[in-house]
TIMARPA-550245 format. One line per field, with one value per residue: chain; residue number from 1; x, y, z of N, C-alpha, C in turn. Coordinates in nm, 4 decimals, padded with zeros to 6 digits, m for minus. Layout:
BEGIN
mol = c(A ...);
seq = c(NUM ...);
n_c1 = c(X ...);
n_c2 = c(Y ...);
n_c3 = c(Z ...);
ca_c1 = c(X ...);
ca_c2 = c(Y ...);
ca_c3 = c(Z ...);
c_c1 = c(X ...);
c_c2 = c(Y ...);
c_c3 = c(Z ...);
// end
This chain:
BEGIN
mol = c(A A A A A A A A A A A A A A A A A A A A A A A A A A A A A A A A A A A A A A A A A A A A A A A A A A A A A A A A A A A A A A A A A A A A A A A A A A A A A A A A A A A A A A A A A A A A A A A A A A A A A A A A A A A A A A A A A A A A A A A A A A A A A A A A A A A A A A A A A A A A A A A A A A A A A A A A A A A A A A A A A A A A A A A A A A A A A A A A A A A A A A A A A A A A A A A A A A A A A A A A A A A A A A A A A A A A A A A A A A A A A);
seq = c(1 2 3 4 5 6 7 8 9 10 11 12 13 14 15 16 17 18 19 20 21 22 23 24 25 26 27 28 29 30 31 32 33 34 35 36 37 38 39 40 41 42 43 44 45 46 47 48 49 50 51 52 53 54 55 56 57 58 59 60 61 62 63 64 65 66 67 68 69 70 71 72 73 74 75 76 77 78 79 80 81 82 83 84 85 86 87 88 89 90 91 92 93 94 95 96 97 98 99 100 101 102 103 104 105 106 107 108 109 110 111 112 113 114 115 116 117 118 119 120 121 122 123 124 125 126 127 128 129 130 131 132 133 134 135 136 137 138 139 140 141 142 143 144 145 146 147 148 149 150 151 152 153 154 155 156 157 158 159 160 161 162 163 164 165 166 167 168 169 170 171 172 173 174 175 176 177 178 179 180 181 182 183 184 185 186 187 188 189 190 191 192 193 194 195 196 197 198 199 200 201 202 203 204 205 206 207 208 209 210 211 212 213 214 215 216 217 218 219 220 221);
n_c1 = c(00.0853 00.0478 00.2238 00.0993 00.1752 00.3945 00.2337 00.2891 00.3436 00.0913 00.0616 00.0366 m00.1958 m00.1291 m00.3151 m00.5487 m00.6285 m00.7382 m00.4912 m00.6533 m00.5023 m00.5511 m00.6244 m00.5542 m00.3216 m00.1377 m00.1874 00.0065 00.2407 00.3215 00.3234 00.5373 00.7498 00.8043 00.8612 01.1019 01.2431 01.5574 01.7176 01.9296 02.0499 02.2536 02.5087 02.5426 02.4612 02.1485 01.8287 01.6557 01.4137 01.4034 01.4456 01.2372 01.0363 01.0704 01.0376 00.7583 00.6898 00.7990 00.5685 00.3559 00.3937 00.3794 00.1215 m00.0057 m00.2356 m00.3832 m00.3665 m00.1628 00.0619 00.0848 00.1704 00.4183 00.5418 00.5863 00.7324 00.9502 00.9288 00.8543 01.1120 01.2791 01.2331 01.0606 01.0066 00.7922 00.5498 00.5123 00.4013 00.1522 00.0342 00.0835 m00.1349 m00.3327 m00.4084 m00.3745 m00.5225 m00.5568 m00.4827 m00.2385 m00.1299 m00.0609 00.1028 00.3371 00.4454 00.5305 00.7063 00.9106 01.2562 01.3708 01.2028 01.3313 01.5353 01.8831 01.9129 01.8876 02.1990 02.2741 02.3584 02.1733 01.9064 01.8253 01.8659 01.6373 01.4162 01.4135 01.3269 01.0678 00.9035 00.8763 00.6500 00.4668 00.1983 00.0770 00.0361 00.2228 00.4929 00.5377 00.5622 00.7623 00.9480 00.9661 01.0857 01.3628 01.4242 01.4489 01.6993 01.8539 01.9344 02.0279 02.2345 02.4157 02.4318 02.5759 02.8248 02.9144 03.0400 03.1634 03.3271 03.4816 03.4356 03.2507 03.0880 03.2147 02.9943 02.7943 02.6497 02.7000 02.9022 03.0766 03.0503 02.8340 02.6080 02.5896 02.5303 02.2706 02.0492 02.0444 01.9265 01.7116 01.6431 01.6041 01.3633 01.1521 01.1146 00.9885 00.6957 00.4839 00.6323 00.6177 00.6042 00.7632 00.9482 01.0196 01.2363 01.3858 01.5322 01.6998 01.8231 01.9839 02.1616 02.2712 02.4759 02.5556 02.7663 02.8954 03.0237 03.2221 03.3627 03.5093 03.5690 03.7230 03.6584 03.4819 03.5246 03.3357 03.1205 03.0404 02.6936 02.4828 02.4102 02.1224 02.0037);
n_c2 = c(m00.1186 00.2363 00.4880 00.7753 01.0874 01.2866 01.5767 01.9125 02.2650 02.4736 02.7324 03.0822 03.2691 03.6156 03.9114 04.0947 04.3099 04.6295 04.6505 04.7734 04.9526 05.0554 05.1730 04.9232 04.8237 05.0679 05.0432 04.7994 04.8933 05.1238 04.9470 04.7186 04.9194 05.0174 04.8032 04.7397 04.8797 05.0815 04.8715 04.7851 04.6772 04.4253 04.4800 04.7324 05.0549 05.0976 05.1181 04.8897 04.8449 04.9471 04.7293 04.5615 04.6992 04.7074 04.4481 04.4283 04.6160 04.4447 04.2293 04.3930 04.4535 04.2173 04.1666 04.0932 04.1140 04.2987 04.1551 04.0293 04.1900 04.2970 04.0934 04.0730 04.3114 04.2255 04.0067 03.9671 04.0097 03.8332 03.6593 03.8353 04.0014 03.9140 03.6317 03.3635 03.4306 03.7013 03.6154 03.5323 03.7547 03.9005 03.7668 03.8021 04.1248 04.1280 03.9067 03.5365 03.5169 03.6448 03.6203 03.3227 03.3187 03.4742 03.3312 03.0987 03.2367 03.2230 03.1219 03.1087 03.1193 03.1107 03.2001 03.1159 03.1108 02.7733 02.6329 02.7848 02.6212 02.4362 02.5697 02.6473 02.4532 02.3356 02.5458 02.4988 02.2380 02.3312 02.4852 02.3341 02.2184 02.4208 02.7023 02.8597 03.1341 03.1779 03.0992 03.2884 03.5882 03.4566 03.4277 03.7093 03.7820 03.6976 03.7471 04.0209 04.0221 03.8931 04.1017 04.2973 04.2334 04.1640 04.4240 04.5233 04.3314 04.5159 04.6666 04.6202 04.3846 04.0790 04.0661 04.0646 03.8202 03.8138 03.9321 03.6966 03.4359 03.1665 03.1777 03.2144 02.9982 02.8608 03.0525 03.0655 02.8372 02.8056 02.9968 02.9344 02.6636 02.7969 02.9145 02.6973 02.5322 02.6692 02.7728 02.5230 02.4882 02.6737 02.9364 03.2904 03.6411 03.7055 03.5099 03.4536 03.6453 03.6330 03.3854 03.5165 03.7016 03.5093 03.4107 03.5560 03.6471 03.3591 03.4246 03.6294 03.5164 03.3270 03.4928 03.6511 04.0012 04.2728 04.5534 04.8127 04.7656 04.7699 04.5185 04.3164 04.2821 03.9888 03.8441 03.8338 03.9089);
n_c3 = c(00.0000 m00.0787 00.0877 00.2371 00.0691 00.3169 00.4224 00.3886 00.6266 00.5984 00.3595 00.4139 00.2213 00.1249 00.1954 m00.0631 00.0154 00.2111 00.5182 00.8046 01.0426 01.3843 01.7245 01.8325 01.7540 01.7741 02.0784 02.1044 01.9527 02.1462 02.3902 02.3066 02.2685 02.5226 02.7041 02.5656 02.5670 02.6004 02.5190 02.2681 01.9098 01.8645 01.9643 01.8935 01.8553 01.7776 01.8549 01.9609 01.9082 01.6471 01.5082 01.5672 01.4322 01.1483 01.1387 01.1173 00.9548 00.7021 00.7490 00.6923 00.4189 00.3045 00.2858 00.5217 00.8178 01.0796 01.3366 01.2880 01.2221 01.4558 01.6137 01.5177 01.5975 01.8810 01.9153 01.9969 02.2802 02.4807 02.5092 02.5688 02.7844 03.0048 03.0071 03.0393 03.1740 03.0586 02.8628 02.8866 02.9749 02.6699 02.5695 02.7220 02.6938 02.4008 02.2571 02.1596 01.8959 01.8424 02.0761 02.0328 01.7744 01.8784 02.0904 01.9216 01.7872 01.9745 02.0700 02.3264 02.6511 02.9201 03.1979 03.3141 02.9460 02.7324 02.5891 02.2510 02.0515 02.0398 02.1002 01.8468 01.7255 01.8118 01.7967 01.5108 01.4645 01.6152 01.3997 01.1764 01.2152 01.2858 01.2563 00.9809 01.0021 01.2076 01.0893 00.8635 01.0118 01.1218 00.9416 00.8219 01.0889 01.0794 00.8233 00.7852 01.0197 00.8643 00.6394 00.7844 00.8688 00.6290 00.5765 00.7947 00.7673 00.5339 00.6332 00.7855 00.7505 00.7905 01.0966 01.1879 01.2458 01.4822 01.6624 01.7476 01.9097 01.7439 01.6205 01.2752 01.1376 01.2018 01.2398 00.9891 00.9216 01.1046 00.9343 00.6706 00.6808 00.8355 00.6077 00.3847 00.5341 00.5448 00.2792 00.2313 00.1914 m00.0137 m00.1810 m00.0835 m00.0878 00.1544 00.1683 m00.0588 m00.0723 00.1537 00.0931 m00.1342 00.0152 00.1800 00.0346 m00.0612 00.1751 00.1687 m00.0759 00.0463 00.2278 00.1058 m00.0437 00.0918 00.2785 00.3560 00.6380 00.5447 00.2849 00.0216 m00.1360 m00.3939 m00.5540 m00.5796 m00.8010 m00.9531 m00.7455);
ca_c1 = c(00.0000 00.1362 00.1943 00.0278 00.3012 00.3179 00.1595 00.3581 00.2689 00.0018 00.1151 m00.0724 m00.1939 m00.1203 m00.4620 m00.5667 m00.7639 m00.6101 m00.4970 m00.6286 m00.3850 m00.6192 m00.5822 m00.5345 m00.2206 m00.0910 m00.1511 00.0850 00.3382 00.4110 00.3808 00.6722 00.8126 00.7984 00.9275 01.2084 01.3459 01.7122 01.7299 02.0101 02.0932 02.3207 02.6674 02.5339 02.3633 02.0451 01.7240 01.6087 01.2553 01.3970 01.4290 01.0817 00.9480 01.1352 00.9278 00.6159 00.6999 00.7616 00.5167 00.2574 00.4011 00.3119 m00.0172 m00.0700 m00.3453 m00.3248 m00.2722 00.0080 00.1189 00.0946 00.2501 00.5927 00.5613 00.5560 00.7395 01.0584 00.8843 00.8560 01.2409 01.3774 01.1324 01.0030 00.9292 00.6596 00.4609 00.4968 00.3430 00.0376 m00.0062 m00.0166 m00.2943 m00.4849 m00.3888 m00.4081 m00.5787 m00.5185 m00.4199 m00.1628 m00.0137 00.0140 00.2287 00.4258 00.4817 00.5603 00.8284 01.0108 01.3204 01.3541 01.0944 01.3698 01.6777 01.9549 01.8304 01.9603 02.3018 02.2499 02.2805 02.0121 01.7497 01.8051 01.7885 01.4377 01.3360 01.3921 01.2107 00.9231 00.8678 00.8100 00.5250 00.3964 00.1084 00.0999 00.0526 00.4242 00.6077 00.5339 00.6433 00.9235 01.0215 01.0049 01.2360 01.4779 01.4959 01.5649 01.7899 02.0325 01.9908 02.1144 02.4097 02.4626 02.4624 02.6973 02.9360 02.9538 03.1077 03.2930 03.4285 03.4764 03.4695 03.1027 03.0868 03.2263 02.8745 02.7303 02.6909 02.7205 03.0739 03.0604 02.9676 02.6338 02.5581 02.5558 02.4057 02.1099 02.0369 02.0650 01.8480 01.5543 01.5758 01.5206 01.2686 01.0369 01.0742 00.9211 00.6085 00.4882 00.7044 00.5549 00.7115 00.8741 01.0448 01.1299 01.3375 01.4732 01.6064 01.7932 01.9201 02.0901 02.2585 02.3749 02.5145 02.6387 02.8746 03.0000 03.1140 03.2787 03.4818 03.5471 03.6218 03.7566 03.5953 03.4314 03.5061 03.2250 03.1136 02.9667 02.5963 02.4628 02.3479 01.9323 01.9531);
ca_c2 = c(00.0000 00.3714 00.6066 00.9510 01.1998 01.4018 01.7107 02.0112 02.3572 02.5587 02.8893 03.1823 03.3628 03.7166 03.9627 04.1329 04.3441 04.7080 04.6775 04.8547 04.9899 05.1001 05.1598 04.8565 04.8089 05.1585 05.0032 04.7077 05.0108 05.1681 04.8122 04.6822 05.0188 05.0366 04.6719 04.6873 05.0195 05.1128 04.7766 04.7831 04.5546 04.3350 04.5093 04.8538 05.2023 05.1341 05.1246 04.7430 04.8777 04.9480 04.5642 04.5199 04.8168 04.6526 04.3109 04.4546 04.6301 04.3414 04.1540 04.4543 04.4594 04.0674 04.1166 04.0251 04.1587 04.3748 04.0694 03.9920 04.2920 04.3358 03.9740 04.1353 04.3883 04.1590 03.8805 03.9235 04.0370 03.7147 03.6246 03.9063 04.1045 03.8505 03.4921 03.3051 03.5195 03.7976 03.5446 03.5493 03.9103 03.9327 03.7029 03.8835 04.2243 04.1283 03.8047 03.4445 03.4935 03.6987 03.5107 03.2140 03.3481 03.4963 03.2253 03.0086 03.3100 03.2341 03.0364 03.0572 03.1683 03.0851 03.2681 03.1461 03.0259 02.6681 02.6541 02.8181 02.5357 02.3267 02.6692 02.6835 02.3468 02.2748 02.6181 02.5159 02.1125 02.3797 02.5538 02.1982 02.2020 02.6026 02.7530 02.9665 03.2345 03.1748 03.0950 03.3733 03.6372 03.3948 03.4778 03.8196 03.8287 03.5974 03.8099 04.1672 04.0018 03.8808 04.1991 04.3667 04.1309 04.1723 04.5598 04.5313 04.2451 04.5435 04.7732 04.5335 04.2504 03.9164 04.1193 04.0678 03.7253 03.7759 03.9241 03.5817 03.2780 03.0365 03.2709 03.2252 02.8565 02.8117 03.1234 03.0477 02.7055 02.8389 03.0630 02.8422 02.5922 02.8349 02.9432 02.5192 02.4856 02.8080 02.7122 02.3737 02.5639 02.7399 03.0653 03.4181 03.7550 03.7262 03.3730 03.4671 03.7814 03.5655 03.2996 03.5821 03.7720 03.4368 03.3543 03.6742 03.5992 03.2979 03.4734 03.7176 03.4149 03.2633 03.5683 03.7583 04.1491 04.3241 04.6616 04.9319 04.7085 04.7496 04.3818 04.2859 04.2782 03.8828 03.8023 03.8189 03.9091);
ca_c3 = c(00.0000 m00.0772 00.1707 00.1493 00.1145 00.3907 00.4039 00.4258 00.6774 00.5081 00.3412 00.4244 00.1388 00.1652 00.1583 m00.1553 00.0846 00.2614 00.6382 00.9239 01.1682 01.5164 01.8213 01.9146 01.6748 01.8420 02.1709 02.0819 01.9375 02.2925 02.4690 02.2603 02.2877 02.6732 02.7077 02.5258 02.6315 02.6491 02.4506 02.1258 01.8572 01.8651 01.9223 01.8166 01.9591 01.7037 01.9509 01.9432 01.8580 01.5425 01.3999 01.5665 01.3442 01.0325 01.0717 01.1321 00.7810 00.6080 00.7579 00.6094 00.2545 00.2356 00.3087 00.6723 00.8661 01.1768 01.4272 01.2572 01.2094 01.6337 01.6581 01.4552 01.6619 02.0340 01.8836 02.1067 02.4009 02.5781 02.5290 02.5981 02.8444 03.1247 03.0068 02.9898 03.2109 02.9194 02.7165 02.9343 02.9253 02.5657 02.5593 02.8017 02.6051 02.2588 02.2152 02.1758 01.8398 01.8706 02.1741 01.9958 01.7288 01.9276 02.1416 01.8047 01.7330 02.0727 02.1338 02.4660 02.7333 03.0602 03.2143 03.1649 02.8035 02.6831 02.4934 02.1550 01.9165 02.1209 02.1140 01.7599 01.6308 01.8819 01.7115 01.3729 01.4683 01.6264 01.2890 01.0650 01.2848 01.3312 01.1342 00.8742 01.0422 01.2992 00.9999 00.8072 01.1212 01.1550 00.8112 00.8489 01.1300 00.9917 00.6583 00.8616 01.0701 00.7139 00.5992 00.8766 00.9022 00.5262 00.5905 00.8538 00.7289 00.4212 00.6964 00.9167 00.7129 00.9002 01.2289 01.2000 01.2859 01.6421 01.7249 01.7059 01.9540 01.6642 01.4900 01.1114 01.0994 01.3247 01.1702 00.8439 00.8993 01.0992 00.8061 00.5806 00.7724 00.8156 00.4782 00.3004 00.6433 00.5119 00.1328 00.1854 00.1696 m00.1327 m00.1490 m00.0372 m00.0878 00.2574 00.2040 m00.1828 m00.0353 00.2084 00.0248 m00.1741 00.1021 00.2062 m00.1210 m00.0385 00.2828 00.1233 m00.1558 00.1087 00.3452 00.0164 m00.0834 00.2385 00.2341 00.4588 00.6508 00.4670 00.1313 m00.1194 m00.2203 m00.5160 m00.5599 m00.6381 m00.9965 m00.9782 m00.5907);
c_c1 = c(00.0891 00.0856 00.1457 00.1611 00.2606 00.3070 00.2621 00.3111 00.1758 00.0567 00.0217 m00.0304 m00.2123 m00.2694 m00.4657 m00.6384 m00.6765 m00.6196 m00.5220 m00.5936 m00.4742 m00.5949 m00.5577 m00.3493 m00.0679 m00.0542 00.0093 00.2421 00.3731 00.3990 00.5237 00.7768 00.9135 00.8876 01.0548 01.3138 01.5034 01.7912 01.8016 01.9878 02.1649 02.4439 02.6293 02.4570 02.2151 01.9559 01.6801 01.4488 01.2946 01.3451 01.3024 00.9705 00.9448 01.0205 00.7893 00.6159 00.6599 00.6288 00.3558 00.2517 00.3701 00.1871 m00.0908 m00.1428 m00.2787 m00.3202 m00.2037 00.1171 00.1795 00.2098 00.3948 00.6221 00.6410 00.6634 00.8445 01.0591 00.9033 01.0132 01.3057 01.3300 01.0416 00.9732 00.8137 00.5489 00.4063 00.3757 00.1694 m00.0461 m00.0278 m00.1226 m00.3707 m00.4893 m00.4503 m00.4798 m00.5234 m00.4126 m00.2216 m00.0525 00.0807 00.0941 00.3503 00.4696 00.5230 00.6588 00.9505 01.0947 01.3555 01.2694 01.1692 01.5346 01.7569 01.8419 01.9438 02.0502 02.2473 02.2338 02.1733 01.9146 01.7740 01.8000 01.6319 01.4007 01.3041 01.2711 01.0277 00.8386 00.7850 00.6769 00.4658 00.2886 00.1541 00.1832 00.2376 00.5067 00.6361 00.5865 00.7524 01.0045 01.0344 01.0822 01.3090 01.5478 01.5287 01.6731 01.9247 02.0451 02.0505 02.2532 02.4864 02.5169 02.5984 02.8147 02.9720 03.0793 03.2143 03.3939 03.4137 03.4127 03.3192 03.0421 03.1162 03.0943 02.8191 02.7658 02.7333 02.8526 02.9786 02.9866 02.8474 02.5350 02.4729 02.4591 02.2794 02.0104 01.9907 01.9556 01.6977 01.5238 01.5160 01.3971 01.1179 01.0023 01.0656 00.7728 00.6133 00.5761 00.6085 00.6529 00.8148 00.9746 01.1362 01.2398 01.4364 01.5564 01.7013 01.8792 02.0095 02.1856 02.3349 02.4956 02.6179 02.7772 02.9252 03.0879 03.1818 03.3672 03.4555 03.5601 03.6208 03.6871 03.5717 03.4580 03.3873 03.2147 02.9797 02.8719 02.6184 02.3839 02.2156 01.9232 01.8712);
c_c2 = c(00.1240 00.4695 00.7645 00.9821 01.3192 01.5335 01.8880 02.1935 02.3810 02.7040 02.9724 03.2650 03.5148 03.7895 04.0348 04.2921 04.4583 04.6572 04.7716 04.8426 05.0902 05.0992 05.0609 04.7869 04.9216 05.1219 04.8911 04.8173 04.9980 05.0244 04.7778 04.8194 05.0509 04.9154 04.6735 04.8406 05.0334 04.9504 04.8067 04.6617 04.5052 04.4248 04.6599 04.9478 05.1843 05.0690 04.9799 04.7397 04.9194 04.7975 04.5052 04.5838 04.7490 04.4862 04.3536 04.5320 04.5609 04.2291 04.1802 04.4564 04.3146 04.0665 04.0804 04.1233 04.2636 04.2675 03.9805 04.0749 04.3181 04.2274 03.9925 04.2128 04.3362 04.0540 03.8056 03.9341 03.9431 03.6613 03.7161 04.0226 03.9820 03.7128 03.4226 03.3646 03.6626 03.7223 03.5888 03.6897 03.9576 03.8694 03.7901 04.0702 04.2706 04.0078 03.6954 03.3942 03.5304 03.6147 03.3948 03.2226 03.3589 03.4033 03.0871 03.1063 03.2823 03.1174 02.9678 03.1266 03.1728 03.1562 03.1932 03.0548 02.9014 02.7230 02.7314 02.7003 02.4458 02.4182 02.6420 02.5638 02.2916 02.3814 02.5858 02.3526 02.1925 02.4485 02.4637 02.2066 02.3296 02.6016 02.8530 03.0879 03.2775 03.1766 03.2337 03.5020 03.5660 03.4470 03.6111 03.8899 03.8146 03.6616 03.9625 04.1167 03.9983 04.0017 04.2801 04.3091 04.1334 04.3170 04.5819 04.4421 04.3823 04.6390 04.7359 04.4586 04.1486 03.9568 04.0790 03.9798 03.6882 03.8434 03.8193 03.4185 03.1614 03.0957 03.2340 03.0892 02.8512 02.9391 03.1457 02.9245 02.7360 02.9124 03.0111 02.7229 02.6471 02.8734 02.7785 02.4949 02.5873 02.7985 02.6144 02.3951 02.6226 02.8891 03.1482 03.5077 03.7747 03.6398 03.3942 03.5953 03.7065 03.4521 03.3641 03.6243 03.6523 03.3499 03.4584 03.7031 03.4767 03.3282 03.5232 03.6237 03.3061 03.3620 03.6561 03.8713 04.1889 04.4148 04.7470 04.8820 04.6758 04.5727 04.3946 04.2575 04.0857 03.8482 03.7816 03.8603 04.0671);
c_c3 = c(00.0000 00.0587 00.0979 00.1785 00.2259 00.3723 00.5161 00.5151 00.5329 00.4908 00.3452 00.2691 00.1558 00.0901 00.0663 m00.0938 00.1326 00.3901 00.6907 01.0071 01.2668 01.5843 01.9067 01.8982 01.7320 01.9756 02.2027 02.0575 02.0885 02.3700 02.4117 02.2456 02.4671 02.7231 02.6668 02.5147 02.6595 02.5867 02.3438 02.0808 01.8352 01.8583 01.8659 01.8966 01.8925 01.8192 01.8640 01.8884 01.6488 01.3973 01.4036 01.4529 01.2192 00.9912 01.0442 00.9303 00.7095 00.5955 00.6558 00.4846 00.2187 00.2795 00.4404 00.7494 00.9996 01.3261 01.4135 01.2501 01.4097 01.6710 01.6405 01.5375 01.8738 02.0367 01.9859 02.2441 02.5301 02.6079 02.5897 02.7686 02.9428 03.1293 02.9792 03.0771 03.1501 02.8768 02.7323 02.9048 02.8050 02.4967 02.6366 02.7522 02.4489 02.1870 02.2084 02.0690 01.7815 01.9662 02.0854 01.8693 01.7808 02.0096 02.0670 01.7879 01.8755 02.0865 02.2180 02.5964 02.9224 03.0339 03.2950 03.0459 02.8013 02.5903 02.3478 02.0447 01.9539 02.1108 01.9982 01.6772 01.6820 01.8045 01.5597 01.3717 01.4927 01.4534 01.2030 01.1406 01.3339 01.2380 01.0723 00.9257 01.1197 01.1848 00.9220 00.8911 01.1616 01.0446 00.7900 00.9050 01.0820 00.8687 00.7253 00.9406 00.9577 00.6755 00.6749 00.9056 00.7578 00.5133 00.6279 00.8215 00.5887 00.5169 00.7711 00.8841 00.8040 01.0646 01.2621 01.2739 01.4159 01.7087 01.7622 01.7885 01.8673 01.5715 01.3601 01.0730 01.1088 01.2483 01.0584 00.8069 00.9775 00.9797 00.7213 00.5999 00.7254 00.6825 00.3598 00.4280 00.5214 00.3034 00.1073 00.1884 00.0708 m00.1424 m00.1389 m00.0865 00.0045 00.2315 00.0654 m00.1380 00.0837 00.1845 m00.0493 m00.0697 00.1464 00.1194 m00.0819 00.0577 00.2006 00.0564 m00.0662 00.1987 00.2334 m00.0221 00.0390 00.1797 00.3856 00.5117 00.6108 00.3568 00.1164 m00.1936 m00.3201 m00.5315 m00.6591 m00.7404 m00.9489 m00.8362 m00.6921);
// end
């Protein structure tokens, strides 16, 4: 007898439809504002609300609604900002649906967090199994995060890589990882931009350059 093939997440189709952004979307604003206060990114002076701003972007130009849009907005809240008692709160805040994105976007919910390559290979086993909806805000981070690392690897050179629990390797293979995890699903606008940006990533960790060297834009990126 044949097995069924199994059945891969479901891709959310992005809405044809406009978003509204309300006060409840605003509310979410200064919460993740307030939370993550005096917060940077990674090795830098840029306000950590910035990269949150950046998903919520992308998450709007593919189409996603306004509690997804909130969920981009919240997503790091719980990791970084109190635990799993966060989590609670933005259920009782913003709804159930919301929560449970965001609680599908989190690695680790406890202080200290588990080793790094153990959060990030259980995150990537949690994903094969997320909905639409998580993956798609997963993919949103995931693709501001490369570009910001593609930015800065243009400014830094190698140096870049000592930001990074996993250096250049773990790096590159989480990356790499979530990007074949997220295009076993039909592609989207978020996942086709992210599959480039990490080709991109790729070439630069194949021909190195040094700091403030200008690298070479990738053929169809």
């Amino acid at each position: 007898m044949k097995r069924a093939a199994k059945k891969r997440p479901a891709q959310r189709t992005p809405s044809t439809q406009g978003v509204k952004l309300g006060p409840r979307f605003m509310r979410a604003f200064q919460f993740a504002a307030e939370k993550h206060s005096g917060q940077t990114r990674k090795a830098s002076t840029i306000p950590y609300l910035a990269h949150l701003m950046g998903v919520a972007s992308l998450l709007l130009e593919a189409g996603g609604d306004e509690d997804l849009a909130i969920a981009s907005l919240l997503h790091d809240v719980v990791e970084d900002c109190g635990g799993a008692p966060m989590l609670k709160e933005i259920r009782r805040r913003f709804g159930n649906r919301v929560a449970k994105v965001v609680g599908g976007c989190t690695d680790a919910d406890t202080d200290p967090k588990p080793p790094w390559r153990e959060r990030k290979e259980e995150y990537i086993r949690h994903l094969t199994k997320a909905d639409a909806d998580t993956r798609l805000v997963s993919a949103a981070d995931k693709l501001n995060n490369v570009r910001s690392i593609l930015s800065d690897y243009r400014e830094l050179g190698e140096f870049v890589w000592s930001r990074f629990h996993g250096g250049r390797e773990g790096t590159l293979w989480y990356y790499r990882t979530l990007r074949d995890e997220f295009l076993r699903s039909r592609p989207n606008r978020v996942t086709r931009q992210f599959d480039l940006a990490v080709k991109e990533l790729d070439s630069l960790a194949e021909h190195p350059i040094s700091a403030g060297q200008e690298s070479q834009p990738v053929v169809g990126a």
